[in-house]
C-alpha positions in Angstrom: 112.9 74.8 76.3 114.3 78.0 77.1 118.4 79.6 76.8 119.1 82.9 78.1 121.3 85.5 80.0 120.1 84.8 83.2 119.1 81.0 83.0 118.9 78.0 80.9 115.5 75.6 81.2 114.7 72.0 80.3 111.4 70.5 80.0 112.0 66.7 81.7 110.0 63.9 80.5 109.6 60.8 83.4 107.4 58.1 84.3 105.8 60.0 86.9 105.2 63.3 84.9 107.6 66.5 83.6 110.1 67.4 86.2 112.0 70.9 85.0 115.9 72.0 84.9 116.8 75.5 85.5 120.5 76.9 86.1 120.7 80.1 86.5 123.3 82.8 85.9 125.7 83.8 88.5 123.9 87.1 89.2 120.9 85.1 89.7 122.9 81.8 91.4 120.4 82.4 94.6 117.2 81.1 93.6 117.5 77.4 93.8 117.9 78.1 97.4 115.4 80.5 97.8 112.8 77.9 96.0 113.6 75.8 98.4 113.4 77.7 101.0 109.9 78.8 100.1 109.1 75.0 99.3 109.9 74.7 102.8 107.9 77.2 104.2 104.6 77.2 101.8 104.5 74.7 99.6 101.0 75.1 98.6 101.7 78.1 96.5 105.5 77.4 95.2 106.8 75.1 93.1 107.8 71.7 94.9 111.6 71.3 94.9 113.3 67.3 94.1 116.6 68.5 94.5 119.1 71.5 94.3 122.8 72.1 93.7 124.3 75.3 93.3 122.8 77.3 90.6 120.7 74.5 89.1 118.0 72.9 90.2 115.0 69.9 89.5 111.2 71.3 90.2 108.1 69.1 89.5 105.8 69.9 87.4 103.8 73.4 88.3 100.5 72.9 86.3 99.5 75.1 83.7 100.3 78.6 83.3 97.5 81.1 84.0 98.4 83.0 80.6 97.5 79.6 78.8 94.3 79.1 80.8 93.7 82.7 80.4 94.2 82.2 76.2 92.5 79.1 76.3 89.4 80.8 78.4 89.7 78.1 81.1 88.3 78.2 84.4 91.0 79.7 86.6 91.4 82.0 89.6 90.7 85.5 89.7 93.6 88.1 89.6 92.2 89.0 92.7 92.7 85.7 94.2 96.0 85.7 93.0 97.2 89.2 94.4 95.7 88.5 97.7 97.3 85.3 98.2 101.0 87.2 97.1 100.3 89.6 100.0 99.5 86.5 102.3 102.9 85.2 101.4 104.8 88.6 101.7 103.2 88.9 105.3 104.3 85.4 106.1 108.2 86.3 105.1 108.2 89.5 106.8 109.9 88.0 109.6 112.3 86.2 107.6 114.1 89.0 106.4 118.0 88.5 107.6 117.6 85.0 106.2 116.7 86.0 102.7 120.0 88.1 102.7 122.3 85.5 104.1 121.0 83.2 101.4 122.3 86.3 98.8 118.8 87.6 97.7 119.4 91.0 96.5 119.0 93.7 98.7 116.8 96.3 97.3 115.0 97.8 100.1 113.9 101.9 99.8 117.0 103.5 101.6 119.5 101.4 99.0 117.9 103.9 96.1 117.8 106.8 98.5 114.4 106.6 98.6 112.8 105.7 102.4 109.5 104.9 102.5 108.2 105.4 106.3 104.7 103.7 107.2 103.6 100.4 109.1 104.3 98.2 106.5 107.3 95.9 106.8 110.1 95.1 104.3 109.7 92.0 103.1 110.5 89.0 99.9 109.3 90.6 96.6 108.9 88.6 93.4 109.3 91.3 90.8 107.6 89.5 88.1 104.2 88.2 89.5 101.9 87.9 86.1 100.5 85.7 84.0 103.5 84.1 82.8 104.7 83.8 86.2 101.7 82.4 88.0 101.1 78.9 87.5 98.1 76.9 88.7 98.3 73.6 90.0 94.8 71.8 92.1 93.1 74.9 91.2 95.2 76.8 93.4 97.8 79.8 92.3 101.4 78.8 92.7 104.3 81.7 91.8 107.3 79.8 89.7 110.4 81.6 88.8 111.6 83.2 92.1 115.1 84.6 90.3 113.9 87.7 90.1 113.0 88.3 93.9 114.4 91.0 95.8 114.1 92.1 99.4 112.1 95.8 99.2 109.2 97.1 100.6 106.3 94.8 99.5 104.2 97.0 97.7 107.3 97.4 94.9 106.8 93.8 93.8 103.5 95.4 92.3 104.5 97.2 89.5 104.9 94.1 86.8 101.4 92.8 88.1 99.8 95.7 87.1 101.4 96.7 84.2 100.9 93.1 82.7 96.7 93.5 83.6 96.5 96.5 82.1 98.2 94.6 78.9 96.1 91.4 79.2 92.9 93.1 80.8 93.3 95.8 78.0 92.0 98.6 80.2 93.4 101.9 81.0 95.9 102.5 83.4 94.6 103.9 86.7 90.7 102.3 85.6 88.3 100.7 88.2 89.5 97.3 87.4 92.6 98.3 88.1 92.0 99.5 91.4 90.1 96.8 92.2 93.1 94.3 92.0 94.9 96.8 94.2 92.5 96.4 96.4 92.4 93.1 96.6 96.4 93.1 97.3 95.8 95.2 100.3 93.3 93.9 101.9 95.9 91.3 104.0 97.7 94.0 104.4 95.0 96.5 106.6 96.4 94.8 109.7 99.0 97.2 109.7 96.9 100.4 108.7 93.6 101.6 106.9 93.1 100.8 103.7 93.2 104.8 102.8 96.4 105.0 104.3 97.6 102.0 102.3 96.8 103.3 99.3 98.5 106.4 99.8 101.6 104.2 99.9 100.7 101.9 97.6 101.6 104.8 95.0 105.2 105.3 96.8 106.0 101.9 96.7 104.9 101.3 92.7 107.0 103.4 91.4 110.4 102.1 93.9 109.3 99.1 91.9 110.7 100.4 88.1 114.1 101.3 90.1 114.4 98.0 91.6 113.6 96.7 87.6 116.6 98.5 86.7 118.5 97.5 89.3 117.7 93.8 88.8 118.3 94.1 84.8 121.6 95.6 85.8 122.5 92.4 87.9 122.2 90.5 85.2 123.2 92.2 82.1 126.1 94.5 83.0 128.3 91.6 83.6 127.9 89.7 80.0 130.6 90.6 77.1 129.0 93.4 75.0 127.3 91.9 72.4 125.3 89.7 74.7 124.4 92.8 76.6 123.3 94.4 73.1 119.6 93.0 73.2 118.8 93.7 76.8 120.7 96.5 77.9 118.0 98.6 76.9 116.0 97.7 79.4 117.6 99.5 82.5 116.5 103.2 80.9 113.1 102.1 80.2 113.0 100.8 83.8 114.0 104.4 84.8 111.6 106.0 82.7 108.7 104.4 83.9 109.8 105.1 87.7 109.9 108.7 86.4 106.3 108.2 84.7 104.8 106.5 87.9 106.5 109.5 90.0 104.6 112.3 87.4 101.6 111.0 87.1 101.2 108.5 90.5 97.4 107.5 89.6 97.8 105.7 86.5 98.4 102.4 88.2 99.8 99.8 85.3 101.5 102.3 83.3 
């Protein structure tokens, strides 16, 4: 289906239904274990692992991505739904913290870039790239695919790609109502620890950590390819930076 850098992908016909092949790239070699760790632990919104070895691994079939049922205007959840149940998840895995970095997940939490964030919220598993490509839905339920590109941060960086990607889809501004509102909806689980003011005056903090921890992911993965496979991407890691510079300027326009 799918060759890149970071992973190759194989679409699995079988008598009981499409099963997938991923291997990923050295950089990246964690995630069959960290799918099955998450299989483990909440299997109602991650993929359901058949087996793992290595960097490779066999997943069963997800359901239908919520970008096709969002093209094909089929009923679906709600972003809303979907952010909320991500913070659910987070808040589940705060505790699990040592674990994910035995296991090798990347370590990007806020003092790694120099940049502490102090508040009530713990560090926790971030999936950089929660969107619509990324969010499958299987029994009418969300279910997040593709955990290569998870770190360990502060939770609220894990945002930045969501809201970046509804502004795209949504086609509203940056910073808009809407916007807000799917915020919202992602802190709501989290006003156990604080106010919902107070966790929006972090939320801002932690956004724009998340276009440094971008960078720092793209520079996992690319730096260590020959040249010219490093041609095509390596732009990425400045326009990472940029954006964390852009969130920093201007902190309200959430999704820029």
């Amino acid at each position: 289906m799918r060759t890149r850098p970071w992973s190759a992908l194989v679409r699995v016909p079988t008598t009981s239904g499409d099963v997938w092949f991923k291997e990923a790239a050295p950089a990246l070699a964690f995630e069959p274990a960290l799918t099955e760790f998450l299989a483990a632990r909440r299997p109602d919104c991650t993929p359901s692992v058949i087996a793992t070895e290595g960097p490779r691994m066999l997943t069963a079939d997800a359901g239908m991505s919520f970008r096709a049922l969002l093209e094909e205007e089929r009923s679906r959840p709600s972003w809303e739904e979907i952010v909320r149940l991500y913070a659910e998840l987070q808040i589940e895995l705060a505790d699990t913290v040592d674990a994910l970095l035995a296991m090798s997940v990347p370590d990007s939490r806020p003092e790694t870039f120099g940049r502490p964030l102090n508040g009530p919220v713990p560090l926790t598993l971030i999936h950089e790239e929660v969107h619509d490509g990324n969010v499958f839905v299987r029994d009418g339920r969300p279910v997040f695919i593709d955990w290569a590109e998870a770190s360990v941060s502060h939770p609220f960086a894990g945002m930045i790609n969501t809201l970046r990607r509804a502004v795209d889809v949504l086609g509203y501004e940056p910073g808009s109502p809407r916007i807000l509102a799917i915020r919202d909806a992602y802190l709501e689980p989290w006003t156990r620890y604080a106010p919902l003011d107070e966790l929006r005056d972090l939320f801002a903090a932690g956004y724009a950590l998340g276009a440094l921890v971008r960078a720092a992911t793209w520079e996992r993965v690319i730096l260590p390819l020959p040249a010219t496979a490093r041609e095509d991407y390596e732009h990425n890691i400045g326009a990472w930076r940029e954006i964390y510079e852009e969130a920093v300027r201007e902190p309200a326009a959430l999704g820029a």
